[in-house]
Gaussian input, Z-matrix of N, CA and C with variables (Angstrom, degrees):
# hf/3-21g

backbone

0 1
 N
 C     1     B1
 C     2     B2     1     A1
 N     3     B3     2     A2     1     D1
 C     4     B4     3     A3     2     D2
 C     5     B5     4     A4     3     D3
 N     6     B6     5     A5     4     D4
 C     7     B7     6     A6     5     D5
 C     8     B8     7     A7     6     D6
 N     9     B9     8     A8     7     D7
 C    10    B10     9     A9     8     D8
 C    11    B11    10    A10     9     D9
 N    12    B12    11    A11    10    D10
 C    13    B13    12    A12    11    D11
 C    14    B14    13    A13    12    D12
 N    15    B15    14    A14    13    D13
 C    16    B16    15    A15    14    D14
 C    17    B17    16    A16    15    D15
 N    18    B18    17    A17    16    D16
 C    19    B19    18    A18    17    D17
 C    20    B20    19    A19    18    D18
 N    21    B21    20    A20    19    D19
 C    22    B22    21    A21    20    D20
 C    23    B23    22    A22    21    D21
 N    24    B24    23    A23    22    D22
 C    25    B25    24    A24    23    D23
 C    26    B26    25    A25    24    D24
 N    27    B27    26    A26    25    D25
 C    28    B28    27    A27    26    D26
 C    29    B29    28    A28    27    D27
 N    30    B30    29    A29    28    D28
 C    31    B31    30    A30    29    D29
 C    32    B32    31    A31    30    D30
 N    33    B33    32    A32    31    D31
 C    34    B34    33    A33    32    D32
 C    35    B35    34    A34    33    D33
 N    36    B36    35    A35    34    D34
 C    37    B37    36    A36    35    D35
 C    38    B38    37    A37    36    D36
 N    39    B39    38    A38    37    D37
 C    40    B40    39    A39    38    D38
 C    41    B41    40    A40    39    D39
 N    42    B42    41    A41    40    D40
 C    43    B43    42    A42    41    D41
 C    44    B44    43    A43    42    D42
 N    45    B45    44    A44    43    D43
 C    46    B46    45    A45    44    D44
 C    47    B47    46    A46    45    D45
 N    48    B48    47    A47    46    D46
 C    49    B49    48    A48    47    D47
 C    50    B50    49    A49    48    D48
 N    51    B51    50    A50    49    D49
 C    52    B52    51    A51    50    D50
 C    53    B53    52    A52    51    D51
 N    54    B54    53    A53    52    D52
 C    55    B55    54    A54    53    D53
 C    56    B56    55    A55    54    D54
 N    57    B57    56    A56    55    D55
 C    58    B58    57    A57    56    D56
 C    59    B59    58    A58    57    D57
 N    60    B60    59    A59    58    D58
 C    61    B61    60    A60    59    D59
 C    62    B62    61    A61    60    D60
 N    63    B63    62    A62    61    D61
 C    64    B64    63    A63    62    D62
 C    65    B65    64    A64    63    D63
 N    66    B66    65    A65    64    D64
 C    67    B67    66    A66    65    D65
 C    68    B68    67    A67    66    D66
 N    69    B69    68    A68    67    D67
 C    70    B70    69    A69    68    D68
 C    71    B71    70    A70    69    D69
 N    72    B72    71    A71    70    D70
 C    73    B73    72    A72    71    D71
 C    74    B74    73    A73    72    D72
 N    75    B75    74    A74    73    D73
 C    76    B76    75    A75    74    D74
 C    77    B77    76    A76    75    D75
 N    78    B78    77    A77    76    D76
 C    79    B79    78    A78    77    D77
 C    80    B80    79    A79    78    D78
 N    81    B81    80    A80    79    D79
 C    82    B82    81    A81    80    D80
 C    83    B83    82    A82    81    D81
 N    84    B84    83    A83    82    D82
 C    85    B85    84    A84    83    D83
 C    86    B86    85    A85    84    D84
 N    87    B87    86    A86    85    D85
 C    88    B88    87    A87    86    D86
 C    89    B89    88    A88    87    D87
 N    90    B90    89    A89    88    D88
 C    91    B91    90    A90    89    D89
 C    92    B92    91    A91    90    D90
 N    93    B93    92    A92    91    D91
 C    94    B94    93    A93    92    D92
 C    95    B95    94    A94    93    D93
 N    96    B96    95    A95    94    D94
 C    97    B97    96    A96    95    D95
 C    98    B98    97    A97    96    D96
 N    99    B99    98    A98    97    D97
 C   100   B100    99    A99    98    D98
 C   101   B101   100   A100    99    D99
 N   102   B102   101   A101   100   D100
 C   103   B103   102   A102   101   D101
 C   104   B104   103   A103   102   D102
 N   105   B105   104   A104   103   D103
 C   106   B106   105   A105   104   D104
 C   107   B107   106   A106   105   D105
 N   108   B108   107   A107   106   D106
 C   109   B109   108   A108   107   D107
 C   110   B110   109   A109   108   D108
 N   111   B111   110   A110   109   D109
 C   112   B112   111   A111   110   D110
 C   113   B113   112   A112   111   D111
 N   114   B114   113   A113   112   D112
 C   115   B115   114   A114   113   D113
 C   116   B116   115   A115   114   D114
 N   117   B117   116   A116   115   D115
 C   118   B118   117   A117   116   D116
 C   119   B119   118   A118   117   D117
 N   120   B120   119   A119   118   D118
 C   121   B121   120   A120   119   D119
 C   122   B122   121   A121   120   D120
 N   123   B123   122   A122   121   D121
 C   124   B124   123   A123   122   D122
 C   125   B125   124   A124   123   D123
 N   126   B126   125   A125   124   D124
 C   127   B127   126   A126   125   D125
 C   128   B128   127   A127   126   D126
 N   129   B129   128   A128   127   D127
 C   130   B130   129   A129   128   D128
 C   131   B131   130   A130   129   D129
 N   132   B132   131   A131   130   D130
 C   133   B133   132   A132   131   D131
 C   134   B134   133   A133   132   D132
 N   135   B135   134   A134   133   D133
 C   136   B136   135   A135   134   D134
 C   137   B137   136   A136   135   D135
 N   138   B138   137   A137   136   D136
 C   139   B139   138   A138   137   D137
 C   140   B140   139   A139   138   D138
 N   141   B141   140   A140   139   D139
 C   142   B142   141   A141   140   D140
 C   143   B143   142   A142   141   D141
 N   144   B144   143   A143   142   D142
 C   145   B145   144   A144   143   D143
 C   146   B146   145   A145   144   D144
 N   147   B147   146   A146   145   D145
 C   148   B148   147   A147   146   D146
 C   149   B149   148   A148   147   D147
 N   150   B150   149   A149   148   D148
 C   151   B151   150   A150   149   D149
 C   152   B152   151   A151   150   D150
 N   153   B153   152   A152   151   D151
 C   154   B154   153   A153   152   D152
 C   155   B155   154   A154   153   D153
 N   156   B156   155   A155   154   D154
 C   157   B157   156   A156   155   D155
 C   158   B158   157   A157   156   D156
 N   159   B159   158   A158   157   D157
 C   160   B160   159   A159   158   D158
 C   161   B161   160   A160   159   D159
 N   162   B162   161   A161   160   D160
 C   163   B163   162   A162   161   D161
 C   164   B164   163   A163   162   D162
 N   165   B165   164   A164   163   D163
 C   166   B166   165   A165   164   D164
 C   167   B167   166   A166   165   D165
 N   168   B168   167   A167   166   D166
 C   169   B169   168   A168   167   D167
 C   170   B170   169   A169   168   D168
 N   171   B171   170   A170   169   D169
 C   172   B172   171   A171   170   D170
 C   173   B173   172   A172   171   D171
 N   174   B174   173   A173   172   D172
 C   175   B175   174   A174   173   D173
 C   176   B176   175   A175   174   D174
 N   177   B177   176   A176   175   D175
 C   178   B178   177   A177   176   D176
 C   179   B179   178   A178   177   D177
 N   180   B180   179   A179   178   D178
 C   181   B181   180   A180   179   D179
 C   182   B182   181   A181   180   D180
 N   183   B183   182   A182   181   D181
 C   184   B184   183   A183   182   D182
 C   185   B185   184   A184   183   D183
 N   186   B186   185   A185   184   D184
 C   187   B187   186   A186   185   D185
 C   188   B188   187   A187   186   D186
 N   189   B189   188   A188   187   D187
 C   190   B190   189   A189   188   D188
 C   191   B191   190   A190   189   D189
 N   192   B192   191   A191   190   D190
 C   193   B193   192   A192   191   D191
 C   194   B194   193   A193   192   D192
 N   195   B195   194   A194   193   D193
 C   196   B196   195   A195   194   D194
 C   197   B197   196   A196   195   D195
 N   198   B198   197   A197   196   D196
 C   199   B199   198   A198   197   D197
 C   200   B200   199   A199   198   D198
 N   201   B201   200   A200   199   D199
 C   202   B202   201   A201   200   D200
 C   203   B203   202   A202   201   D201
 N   204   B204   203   A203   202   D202
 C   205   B205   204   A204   203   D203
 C   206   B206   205   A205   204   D204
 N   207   B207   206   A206   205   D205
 C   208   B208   207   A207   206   D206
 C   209   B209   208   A208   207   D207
 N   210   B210   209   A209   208   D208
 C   211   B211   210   A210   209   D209
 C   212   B212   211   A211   210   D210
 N   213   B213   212   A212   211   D211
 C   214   B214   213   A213   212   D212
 C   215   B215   214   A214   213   D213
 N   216   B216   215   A215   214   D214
 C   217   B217   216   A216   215   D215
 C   218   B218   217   A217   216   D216
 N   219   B219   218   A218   217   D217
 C   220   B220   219   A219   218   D218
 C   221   B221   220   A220   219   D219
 N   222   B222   221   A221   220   D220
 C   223   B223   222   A222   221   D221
 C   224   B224   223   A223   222   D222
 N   225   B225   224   A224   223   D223
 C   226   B226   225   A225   224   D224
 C   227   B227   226   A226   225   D225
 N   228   B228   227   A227   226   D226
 C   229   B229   228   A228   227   D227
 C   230   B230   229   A229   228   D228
 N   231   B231   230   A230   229   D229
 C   232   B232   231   A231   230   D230
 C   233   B233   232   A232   231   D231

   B1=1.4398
   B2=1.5329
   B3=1.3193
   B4=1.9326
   B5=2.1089
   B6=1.1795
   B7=1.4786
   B8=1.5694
   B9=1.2988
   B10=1.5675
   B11=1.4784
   B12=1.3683
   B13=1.2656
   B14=2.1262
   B15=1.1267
   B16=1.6593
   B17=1.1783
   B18=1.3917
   B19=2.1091
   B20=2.4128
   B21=1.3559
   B22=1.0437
   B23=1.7179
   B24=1.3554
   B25=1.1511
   B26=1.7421
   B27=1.3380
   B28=1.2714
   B29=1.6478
   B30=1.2342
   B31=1.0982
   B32=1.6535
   B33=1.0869
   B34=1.2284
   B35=1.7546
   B36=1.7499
   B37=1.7297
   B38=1.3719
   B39=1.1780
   B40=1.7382
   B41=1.5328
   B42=1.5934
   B43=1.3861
   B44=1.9380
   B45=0.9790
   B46=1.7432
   B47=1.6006
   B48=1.1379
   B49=1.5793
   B50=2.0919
   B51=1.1295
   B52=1.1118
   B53=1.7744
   B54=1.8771
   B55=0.9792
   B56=1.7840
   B57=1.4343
   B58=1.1970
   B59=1.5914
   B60=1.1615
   B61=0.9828
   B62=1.8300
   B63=0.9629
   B64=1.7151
   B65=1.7014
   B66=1.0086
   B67=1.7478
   B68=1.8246
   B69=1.0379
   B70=1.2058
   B71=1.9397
   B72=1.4021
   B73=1.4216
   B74=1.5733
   B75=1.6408
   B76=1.4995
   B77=1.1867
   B78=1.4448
   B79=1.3006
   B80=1.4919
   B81=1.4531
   B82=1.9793
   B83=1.9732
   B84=0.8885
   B85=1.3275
   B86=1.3806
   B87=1.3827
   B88=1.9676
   B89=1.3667
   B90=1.4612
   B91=1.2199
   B92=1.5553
   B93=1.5617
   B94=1.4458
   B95=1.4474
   B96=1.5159
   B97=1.8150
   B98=1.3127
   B99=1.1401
   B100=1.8652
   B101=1.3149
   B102=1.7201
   B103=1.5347
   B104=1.7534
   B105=1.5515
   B106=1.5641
   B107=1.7306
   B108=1.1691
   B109=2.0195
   B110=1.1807
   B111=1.5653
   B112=0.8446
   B113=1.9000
   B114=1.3334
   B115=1.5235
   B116=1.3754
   B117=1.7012
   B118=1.2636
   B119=1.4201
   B120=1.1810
   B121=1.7283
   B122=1.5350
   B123=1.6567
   B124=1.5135
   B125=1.6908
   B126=1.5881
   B127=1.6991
   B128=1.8518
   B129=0.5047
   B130=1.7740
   B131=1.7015
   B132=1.8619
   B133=1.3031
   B134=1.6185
   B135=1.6679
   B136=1.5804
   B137=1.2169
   B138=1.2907
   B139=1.6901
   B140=1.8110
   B141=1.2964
   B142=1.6752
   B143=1.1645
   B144=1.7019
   B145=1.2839
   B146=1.6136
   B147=1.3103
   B148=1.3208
   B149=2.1621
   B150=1.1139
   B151=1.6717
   B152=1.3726
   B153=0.9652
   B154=1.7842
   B155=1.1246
   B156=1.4955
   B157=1.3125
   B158=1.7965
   B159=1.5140
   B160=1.6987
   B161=1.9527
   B162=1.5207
   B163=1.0014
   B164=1.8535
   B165=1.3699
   B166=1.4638
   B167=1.0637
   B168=1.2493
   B169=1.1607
   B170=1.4294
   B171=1.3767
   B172=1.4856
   B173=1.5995
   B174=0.8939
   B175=1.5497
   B176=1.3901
   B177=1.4248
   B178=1.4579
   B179=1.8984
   B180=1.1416
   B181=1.4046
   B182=1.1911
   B183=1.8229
   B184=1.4109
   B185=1.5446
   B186=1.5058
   B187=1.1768
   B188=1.1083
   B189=1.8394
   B190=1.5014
   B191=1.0734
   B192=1.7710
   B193=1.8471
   B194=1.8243
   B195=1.2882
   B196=1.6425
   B197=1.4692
   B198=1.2262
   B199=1.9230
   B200=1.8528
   B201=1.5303
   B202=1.2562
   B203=1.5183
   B204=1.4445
   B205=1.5681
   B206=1.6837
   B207=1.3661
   B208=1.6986
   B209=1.2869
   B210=1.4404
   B211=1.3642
   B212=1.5999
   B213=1.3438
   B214=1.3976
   B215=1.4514
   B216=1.5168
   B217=1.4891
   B218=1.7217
   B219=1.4455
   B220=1.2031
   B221=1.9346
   B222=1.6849
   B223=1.3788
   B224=1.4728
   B225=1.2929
   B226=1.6313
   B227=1.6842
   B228=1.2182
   B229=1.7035
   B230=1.4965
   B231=1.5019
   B232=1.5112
   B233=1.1757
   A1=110.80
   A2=101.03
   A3=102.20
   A4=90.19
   A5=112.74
   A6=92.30
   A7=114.21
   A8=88.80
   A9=93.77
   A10=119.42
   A11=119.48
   A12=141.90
   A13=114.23
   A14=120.61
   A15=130.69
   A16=95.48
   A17=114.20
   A18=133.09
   A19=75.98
   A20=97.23
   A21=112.75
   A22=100.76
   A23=131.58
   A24=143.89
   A25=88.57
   A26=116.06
   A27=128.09
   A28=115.20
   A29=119.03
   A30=129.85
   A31=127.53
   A32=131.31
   A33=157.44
   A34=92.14
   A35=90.35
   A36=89.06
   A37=121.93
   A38=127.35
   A39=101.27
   A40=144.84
   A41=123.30
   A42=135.00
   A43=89.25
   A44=114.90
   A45=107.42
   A46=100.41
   A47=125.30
   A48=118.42
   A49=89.15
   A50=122.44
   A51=153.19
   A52=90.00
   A53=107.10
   A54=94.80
   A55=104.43
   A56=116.42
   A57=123.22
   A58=113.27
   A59=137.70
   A60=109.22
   A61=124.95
   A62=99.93
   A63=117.80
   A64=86.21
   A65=130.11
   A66=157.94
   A67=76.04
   A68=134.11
   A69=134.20
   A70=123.36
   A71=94.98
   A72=96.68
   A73=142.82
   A74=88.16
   A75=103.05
   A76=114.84
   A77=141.65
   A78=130.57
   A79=107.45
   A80=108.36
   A81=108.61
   A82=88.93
   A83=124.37
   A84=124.53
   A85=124.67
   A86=86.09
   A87=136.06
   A88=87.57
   A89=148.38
   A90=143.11
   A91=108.01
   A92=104.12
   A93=109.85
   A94=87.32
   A95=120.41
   A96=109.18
   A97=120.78
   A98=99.05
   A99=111.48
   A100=112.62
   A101=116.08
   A102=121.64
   A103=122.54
   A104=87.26
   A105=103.55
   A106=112.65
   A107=97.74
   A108=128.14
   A109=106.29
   A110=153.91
   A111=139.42
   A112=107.63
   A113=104.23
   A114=113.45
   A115=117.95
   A116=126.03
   A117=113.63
   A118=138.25
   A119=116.60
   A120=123.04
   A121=101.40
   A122=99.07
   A123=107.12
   A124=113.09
   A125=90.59
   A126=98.79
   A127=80.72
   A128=147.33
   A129=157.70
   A130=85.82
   A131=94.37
   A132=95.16
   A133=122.14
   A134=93.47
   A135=101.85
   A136=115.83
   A137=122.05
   A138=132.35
   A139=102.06
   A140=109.89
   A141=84.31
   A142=102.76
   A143=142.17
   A144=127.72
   A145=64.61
   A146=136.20
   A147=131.64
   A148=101.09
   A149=102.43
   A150=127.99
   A151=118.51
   A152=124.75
   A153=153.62
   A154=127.56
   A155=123.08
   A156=140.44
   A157=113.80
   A158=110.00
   A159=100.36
   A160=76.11
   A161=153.35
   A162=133.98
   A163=104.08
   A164=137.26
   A165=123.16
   A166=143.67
   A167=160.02
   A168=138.81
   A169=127.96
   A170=132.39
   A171=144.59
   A172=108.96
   A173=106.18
   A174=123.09
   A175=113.20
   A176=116.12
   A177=123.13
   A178=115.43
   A179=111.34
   A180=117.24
   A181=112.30
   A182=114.04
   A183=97.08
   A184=139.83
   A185=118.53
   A186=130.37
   A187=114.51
   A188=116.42
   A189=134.31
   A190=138.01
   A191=102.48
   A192=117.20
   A193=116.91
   A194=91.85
   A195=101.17
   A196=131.48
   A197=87.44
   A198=124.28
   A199=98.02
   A200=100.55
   A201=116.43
   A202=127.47
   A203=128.11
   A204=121.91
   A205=87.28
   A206=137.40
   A207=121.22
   A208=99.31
   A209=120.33
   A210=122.56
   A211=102.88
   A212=118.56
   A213=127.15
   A214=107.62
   A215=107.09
   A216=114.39
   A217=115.18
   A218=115.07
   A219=118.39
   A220=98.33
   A221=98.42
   A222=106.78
   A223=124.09
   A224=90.88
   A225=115.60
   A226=105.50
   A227=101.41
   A228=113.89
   A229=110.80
   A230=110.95
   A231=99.24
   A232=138.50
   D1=-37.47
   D2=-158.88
   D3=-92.81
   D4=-11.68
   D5=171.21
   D6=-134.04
   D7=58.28
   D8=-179.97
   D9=-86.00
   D10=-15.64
   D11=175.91
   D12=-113.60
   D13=102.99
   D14=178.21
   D15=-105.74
   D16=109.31
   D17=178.74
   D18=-73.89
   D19=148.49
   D20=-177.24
   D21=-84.87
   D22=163.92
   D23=-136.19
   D24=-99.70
   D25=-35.18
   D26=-176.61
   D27=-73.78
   D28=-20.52
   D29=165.18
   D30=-95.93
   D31=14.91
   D32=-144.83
   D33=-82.93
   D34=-85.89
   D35=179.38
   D36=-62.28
   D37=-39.30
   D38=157.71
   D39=-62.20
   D40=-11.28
   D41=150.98
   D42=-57.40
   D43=-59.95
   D44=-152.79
   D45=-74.43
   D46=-12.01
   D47=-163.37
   D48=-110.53
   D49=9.14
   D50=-141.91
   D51=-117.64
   D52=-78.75
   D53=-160.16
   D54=-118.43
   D55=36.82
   D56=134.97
   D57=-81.73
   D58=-55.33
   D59=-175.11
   D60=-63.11
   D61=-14.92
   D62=-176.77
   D63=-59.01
   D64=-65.76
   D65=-120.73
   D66=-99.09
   D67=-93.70
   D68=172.04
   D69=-16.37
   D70=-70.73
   D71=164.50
   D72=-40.68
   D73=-40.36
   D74=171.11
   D75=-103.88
   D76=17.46
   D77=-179.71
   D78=-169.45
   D79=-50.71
   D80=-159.17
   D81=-76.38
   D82=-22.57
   D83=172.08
   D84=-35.31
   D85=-78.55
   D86=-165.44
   D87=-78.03
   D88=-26.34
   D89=175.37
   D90=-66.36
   D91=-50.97
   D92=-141.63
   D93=-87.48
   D94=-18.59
   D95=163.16
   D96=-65.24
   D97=-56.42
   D98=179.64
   D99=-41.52
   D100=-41.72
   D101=-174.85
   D102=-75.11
   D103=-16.75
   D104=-170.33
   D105=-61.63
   D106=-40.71
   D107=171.24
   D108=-47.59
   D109=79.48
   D110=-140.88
   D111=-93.76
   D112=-3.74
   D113=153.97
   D114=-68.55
   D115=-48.94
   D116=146.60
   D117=-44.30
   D118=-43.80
   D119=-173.49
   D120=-49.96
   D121=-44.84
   D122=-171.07
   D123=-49.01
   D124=-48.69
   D125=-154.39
   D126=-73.61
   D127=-58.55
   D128=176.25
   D129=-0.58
   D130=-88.62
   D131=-160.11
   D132=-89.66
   D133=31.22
   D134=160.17
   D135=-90.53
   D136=-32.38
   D137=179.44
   D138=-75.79
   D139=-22.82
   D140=-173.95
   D141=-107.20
   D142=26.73
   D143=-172.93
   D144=-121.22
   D145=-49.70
   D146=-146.53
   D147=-68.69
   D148=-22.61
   D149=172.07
   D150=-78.01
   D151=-34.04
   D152=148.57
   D153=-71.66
   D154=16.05
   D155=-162.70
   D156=24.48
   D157=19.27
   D158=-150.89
   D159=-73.73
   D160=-3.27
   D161=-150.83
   D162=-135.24
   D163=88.21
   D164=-179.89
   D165=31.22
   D166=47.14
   D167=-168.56
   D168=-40.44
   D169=57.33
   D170=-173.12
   D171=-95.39
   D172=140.24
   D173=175.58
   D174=-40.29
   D175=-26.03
   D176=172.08
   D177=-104.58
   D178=-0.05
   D179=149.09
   D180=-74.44
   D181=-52.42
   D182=177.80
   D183=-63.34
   D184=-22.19
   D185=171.26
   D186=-47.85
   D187=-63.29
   D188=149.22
   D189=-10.97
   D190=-58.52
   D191=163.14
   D192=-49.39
   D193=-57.94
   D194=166.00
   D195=-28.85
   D196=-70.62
   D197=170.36
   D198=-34.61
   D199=-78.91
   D200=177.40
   D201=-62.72
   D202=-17.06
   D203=-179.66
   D204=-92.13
   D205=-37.19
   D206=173.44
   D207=-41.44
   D208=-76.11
   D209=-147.87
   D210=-54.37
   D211=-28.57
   D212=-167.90
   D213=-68.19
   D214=-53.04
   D215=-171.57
   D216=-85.52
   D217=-7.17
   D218=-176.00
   D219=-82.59
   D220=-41.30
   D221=179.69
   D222=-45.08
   D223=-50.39
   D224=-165.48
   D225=-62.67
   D226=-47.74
   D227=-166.30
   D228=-67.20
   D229=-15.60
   D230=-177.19
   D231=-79.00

């Protein structure tokens, strides 16, 4: 099923130059703006240490988490 289709050897770098830019357009882009905000960067890597338990789970983390997944998802969506 999964190799029923072999892209020919000659076509290689255009599938890949193909779907970096795809990958970019829709995300590595819109990331690397969002991250630039350094109020975003923050809330960024407050949600993934706070997701990684590397950060407390206290009643005032959670307020925080809150605080920070808006700013995250308001960022992201624009």
């Amino acid at each position: 099923m999964y190799g029923a289709y072999v892209l020919p050897k000659s076509q290689w770098q255009a599938a890949a130059d193909s779907m970096k830019k795809d990958f970019m357009d829709n995300y590595g882009s819109k990331l690397k703006r969002f991250l630039s905000n350094p109020e975003n960067a923050e809330a960024y890597i407050f949600l993934q240490d706070y997701n990684l338990n590397n950060i407390p789970h206290t009643p005032e983390n959670r307020q925080k988490y809150q605080k920070y997944q808006d700013i995250v998802n308001k960022g992201l969506n624009q």
